[in-house]
C-alpha positions as CSV (number, residue, x, y, z in Angstrom):
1,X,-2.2,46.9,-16.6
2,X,-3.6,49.3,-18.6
3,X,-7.6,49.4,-19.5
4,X,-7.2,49.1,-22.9
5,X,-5.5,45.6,-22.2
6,X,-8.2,44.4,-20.1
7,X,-10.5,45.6,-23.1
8,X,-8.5,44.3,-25.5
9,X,-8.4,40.5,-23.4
10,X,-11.8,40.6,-22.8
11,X,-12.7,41.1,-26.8
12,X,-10.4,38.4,-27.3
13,X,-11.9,35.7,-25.7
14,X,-15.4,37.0,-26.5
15,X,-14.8,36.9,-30.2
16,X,-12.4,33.8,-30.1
17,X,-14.0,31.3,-27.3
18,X,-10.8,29.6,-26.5
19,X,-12.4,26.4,-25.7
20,X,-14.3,26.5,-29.6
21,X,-11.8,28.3,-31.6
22,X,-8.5,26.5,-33.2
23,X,-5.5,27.1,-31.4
24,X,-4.2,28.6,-34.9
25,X,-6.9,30.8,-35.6
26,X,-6.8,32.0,-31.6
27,X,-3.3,32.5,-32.0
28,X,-3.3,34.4,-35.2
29,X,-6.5,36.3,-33.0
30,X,-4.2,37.1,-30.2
31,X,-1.2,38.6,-32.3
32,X,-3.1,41.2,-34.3
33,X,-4.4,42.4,-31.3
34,X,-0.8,43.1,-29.6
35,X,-1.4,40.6,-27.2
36,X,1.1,38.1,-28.9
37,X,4.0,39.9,-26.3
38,X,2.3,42.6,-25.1
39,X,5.5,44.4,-24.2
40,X,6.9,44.2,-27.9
41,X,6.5,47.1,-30.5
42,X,3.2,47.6,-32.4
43,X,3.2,45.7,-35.1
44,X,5.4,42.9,-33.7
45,X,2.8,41.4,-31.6
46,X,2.3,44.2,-29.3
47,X,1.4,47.1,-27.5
48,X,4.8,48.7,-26.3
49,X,4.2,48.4,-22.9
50,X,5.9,46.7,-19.7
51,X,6.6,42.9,-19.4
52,X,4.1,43.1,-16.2
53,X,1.7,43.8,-18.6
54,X,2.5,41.3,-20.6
55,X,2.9,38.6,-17.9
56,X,-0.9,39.7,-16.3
57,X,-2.2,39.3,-19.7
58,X,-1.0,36.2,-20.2
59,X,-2.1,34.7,-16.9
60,X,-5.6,36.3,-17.7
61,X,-6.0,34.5,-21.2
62,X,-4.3,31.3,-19.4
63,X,-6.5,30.8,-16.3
64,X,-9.8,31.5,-19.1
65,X,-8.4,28.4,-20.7
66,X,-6.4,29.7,-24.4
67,X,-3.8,27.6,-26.0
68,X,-0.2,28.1,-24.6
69,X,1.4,29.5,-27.3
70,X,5.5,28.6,-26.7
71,X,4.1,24.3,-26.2
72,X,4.8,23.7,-30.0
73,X,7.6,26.1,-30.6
74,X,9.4,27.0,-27.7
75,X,12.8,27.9,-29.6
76,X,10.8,30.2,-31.6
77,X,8.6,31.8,-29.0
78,X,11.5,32.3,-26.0
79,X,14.5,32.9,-28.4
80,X,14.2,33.6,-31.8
81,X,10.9,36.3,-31.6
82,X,12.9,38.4,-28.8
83,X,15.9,38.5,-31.2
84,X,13.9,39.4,-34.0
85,X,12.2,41.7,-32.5
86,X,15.0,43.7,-31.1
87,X,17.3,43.1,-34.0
88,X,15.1,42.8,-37.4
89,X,14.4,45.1,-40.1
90,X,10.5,46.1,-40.1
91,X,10.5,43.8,-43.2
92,X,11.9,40.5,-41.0
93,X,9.4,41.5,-38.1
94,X,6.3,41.7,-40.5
95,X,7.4,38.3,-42.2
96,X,8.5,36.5,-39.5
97,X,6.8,36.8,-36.1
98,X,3.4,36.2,-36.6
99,X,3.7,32.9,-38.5
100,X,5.9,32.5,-35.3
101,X,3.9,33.0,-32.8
102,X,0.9,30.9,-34.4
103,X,3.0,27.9,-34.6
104,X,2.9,28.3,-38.6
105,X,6.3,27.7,-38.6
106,X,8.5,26.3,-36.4
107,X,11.8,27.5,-35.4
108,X,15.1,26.1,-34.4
109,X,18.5,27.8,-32.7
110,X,21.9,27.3,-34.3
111,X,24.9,28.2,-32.1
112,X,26.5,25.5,-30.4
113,X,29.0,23.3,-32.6
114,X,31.2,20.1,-32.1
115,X,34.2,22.3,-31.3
116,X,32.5,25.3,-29.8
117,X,29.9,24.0,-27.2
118,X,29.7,26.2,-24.5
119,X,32.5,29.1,-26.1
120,X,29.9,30.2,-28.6
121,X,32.0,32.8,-30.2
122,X,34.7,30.1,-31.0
123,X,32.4,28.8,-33.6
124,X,34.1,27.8,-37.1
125,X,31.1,27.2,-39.4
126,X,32.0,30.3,-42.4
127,X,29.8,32.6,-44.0
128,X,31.4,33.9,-47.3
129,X,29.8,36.7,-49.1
130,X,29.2,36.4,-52.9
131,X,27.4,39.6,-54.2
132,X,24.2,39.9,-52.7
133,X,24.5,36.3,-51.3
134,X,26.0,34.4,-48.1
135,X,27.8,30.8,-48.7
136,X,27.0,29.0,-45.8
137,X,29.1,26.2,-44.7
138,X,30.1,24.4,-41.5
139,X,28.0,22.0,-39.2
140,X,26.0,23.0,-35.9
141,X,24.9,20.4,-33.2
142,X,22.2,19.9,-30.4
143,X,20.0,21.9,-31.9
144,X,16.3,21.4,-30.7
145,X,13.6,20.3,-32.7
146,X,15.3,21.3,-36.2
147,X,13.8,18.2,-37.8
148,X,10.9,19.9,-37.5
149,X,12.0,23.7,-38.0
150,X,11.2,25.9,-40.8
151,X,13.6,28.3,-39.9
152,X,16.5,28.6,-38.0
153,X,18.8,31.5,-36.3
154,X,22.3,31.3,-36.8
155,X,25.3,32.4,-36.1
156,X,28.7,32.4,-38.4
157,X,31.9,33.1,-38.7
158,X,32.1,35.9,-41.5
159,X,35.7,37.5,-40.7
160,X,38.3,35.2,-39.5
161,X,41.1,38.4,-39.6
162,X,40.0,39.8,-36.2
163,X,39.1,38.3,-33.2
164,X,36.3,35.6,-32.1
165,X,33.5,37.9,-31.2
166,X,33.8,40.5,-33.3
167,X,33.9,38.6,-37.1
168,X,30.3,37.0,-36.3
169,X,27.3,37.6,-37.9
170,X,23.6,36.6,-37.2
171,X,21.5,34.9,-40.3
172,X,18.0,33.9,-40.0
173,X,18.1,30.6,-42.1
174,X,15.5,28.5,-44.4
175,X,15.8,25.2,-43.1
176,X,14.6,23.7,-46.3
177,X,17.2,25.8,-48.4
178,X,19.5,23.1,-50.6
179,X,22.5,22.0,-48.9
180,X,20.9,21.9,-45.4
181,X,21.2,18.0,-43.6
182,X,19.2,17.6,-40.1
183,X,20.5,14.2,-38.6
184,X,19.1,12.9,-35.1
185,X,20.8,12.9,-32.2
186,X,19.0,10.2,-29.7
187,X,19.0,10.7,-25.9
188,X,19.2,8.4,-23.0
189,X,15.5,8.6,-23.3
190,X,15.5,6.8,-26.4
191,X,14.0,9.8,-28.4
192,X,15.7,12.3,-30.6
193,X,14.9,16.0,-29.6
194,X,17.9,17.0,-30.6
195,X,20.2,16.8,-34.1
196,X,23.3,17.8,-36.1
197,X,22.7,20.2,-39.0
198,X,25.2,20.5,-42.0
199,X,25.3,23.4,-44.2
200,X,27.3,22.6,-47.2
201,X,27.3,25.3,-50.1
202,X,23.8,26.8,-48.7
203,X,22.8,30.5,-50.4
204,X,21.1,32.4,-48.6
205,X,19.8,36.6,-49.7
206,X,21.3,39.3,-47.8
207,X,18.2,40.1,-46.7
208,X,18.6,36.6,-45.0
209,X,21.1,39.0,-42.5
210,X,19.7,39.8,-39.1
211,X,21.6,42.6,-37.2
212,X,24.9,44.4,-39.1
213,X,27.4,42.4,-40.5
214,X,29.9,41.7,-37.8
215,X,27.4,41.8,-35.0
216,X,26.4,38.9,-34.7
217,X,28.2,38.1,-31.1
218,X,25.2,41.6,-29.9
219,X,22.3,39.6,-31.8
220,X,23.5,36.0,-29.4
221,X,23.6,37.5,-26.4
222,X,20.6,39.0,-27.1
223,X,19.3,35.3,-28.0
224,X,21.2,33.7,-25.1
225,X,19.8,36.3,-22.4
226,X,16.5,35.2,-23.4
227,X,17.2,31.7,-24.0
228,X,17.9,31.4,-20.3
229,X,15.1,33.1,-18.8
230,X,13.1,31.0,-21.3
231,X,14.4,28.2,-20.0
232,X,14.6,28.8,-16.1
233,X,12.5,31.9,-15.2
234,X,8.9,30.3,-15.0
235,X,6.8,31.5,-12.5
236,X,5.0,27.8,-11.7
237,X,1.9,27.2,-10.2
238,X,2.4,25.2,-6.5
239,X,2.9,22.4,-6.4
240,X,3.5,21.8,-10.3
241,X,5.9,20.2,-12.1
242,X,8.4,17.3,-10.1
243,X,6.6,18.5,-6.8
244,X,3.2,17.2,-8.3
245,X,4.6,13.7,-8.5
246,X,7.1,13.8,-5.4
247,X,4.0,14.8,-3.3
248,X,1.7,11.9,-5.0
249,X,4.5,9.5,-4.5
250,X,5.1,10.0,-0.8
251,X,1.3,9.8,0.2
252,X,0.7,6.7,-1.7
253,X,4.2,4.8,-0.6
254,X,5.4,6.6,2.4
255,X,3.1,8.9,4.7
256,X,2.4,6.9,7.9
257,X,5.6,5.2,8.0
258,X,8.1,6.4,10.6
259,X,11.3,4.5,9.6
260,X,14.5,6.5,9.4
261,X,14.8,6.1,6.0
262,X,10.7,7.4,5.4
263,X,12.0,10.6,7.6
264,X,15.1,11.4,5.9
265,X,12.9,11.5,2.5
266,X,10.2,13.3,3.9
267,X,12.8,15.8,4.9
268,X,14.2,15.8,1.2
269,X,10.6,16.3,0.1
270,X,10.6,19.3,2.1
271,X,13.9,20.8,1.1
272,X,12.7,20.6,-2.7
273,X,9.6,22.1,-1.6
274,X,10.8,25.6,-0.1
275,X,13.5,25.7,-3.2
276,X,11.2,24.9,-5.9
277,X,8.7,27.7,-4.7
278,X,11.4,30.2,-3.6
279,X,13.0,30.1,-7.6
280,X,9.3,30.3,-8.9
281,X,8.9,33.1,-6.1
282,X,12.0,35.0,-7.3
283,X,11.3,34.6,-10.9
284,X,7.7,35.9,-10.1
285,X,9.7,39.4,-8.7
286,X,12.1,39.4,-11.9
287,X,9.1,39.1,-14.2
288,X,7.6,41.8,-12.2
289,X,10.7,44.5,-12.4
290,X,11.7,43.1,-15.8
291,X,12.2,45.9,-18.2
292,X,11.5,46.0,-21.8
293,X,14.2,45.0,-24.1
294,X,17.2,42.0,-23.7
295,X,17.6,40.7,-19.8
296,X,20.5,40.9,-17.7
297,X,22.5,38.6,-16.5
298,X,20.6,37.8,-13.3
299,X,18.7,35.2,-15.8
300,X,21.9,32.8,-15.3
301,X,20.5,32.9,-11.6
302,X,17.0,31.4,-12.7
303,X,18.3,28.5,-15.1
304,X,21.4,27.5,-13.1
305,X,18.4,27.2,-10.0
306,X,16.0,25.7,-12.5
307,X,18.2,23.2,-13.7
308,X,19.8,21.8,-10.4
309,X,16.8,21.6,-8.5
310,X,14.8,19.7,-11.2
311,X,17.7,16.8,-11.7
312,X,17.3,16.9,-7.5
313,X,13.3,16.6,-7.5
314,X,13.5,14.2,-9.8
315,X,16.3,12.2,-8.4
316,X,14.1,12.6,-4.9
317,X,11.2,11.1,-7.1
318,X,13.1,8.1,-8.1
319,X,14.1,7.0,-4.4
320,X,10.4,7.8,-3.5
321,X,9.7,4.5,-6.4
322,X,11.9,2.7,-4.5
323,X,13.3,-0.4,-6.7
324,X,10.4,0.4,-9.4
325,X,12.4,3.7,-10.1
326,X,15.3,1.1,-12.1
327,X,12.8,0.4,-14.5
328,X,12.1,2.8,-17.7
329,X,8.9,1.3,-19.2
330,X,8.7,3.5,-22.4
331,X,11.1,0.9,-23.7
332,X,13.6,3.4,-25.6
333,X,11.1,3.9,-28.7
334,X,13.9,5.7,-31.0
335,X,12.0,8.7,-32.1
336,X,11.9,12.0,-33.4
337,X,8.9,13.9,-31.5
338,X,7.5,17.1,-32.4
339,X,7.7,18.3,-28.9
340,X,10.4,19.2,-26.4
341,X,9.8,16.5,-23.8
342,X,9.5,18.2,-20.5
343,X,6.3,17.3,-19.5
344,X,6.2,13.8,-19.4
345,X,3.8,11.9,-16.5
346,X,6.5,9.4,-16.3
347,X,9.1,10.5,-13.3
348,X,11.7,7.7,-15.0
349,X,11.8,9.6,-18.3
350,X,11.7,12.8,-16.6
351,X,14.6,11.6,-14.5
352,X,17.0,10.9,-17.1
353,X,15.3,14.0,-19.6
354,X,16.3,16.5,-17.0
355,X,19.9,15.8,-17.3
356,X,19.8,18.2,-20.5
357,X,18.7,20.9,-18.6
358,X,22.3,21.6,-17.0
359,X,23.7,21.8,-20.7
360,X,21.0,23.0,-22.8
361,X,20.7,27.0,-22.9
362,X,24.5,27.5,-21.4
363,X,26.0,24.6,-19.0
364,X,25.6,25.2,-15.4
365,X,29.3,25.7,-14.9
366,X,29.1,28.7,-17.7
367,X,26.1,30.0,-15.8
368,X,28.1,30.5,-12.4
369,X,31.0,32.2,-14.2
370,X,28.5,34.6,-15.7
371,X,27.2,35.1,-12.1
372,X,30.8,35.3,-10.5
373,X,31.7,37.7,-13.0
374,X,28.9,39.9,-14.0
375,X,26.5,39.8,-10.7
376,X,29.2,39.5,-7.9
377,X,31.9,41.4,-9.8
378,X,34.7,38.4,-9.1
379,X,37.6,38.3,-11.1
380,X,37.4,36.8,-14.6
381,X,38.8,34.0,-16.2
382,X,42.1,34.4,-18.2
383,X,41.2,34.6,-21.4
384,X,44.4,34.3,-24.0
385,X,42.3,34.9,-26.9
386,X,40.8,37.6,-26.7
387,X,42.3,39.9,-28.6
388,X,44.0,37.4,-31.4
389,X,42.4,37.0,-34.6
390,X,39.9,34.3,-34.5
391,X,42.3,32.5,-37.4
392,X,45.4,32.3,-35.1
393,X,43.3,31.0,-32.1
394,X,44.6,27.0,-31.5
395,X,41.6,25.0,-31.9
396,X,41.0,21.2,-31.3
């Protein structure tokens, strides 16, 4: 890292003590220093250097105790600012990304709809232009924390003559506008992360465009590159996360006894062990070599890891509860939090919460046909419509 970092960290936390100063005002602090994302453009947040530089700045500011700035708005901070900052207009980036960052405004990610889940570029919602206006219509679903978003990035269908991922463009979209319905969607965990949007009739400026029109397949895959590493490329302390409570749980019910069944979970403790730290390991190396600019494909390796080995430490953590792992005391409350729930104390919530994470950000089955085809160079799927137009393509 360069000196000037350092410098620049060092005057940060001097000026703005982050156990004194408002998370906002430390936040706001943090970006007009460049040290929002230290490896974005100036003026975006940053310094225009290399993620290493970014990732040892952040661990500085973390272990001197500043706010986590992607807790409140993690759609916003992993997602949305990477694509804005690749893809916006100087005009976006300056209006945008700091209120962003400093949880101002809370962003949500519209892709995935009812008949275009994991085939993003077969969605059908429609974009129509009308002078120096869009006419948004069509319906989105699954989308995190949009009851709560002030904007949202979206994707539409603007030309239905040629095919799926070329006649796609990217909007960045006021959640507020007229015409826009959030309605929950409740999980098995009895809270509503997650909703279905409906656009009917929404206007939104031109300037409301992020990316060219017709590029909007570029500006996803910029989003879903990220999305992914947001998702599964954390480099986690030891013994964090499930492994916290799977170690607590077998000292206080299970060291000392020498049954069979005590071994065979001790050796399932173990297992989870070496393959939780070897994905934080390897992510530690990708961060490390990452360049500037959208990841590669090799980010399906850290979320496809990420998301099986958390539904298996989890499951682990429930056998180690023995018949008290049946029961799910929060009693199914029916609400809409502000917060992605990943972090919850309770190993029963976390149990059934984890299940998302093998859908959310690209199903792991997608995830090992990116790998198969992009990182071991296998043969790809057959793919009949890939050169119709998107209006001819049967669709459910």
């Amino acid at each position: 890292m360069s000196a000037n970092v350092d410098e620049l960290v060092d005057g940060l936390l001097a000026d703005f003590p982050p156990t004194t100063t408002p998370a906002q005002e430390f936040f706001g602090a943090q970006f007009d220093r460049g040290l929002a994302w230290v490896h974005y453009p100036l003026g975006c947040g940053g310094l225009g250097l290399a993620p290493r530089d970014h990732q040892r700045a952040a661990a500085r500011l973390g272990a001197a105790g500043a706010p986590a700035p992607g807790v409140r708005n993690p759609i916003g901070y992993g997602m949305c600012a990477p694509t804005i900052a690749t893809h916006g207009t100087p005009e976006q980036q300056a209006r945008y990304l700091r209120p962003l960052f400093t949880n101002e405004e809370i962003w949500c990610q519209l892709f995935s709809e009812p008949g275009a889940g994991s085939d993003v570029a077969g969605l059908a919602t429609r974009a129509e232009r009308d002078g120096d206006e869009w006419v948004l219509n069509g319906q989105k679903v699954w989308t995190t924390l949009a009851h709560i978003s002030s904007f949202g990035l979206l994707v539409a269908r603007t030309n239905p003559e040629v095919p799926k991922h070329k006649g796609m463009t990217a909007f960045l979209v006021d959640m507020k506008a007229p015409g826009v319905e959030v309605r929950p969607l409740f999980q098995i965990t009895g809270e509503a992360e997650f909703n279905e949007v409906f656009f009917t009739d929404v206007r939104m400026p031109d300037t409301a465009r992020l990316g060219g029109e017709g590029d909007g397949w570029r500006v996803a895959v910029t989003t879903l590159m990220n999305e992914r590493v947001s998702i599964g490329g954390a480099v986690t302390r030891r013994n964090s996360g499930p492994m916290t409570e799977a170690i607590r749980l077998w000292k206080e019910r299970w060291q000392g006894d020498t049954s069979a069944h005590a071994l065979a979970l001790r050796d399932r403790l173990v297992s989870s062990y070496v393959r939780l730290e070897a994905l934080s390991m390897t992510n530690a190396r990708a961060a490390a070599t990452r360049q500037a600019g959208t990841p590669g494909p090799e980010g399906s390796v850290a979320k496809l890891a990420f998301a099986e080995e958390n539904k298996k430490a989890y499951e682990l953590c429930l056998d180690l509860l023995g018949s008290e792992g049946m029961l799910f005391p929060s009693g199914y409350p029916m609400v809409r939090p502000d917060l992605v729930g990943m972090n919850s104390p309770d190993v029963r919530k976390m149990f059934l919460r984890v299940r998302a994470n093998s859908i959310e950000g690209g199903t792991s089955e997608v995830m090992r046909n990116i790998l198969g085809e992009r990182v071991l160079g296998l043969p790809g799927d057959v793919r009949a419509d890939k050169d119709l137009p998107w209006k001819d393509v049967p669709r459910s």
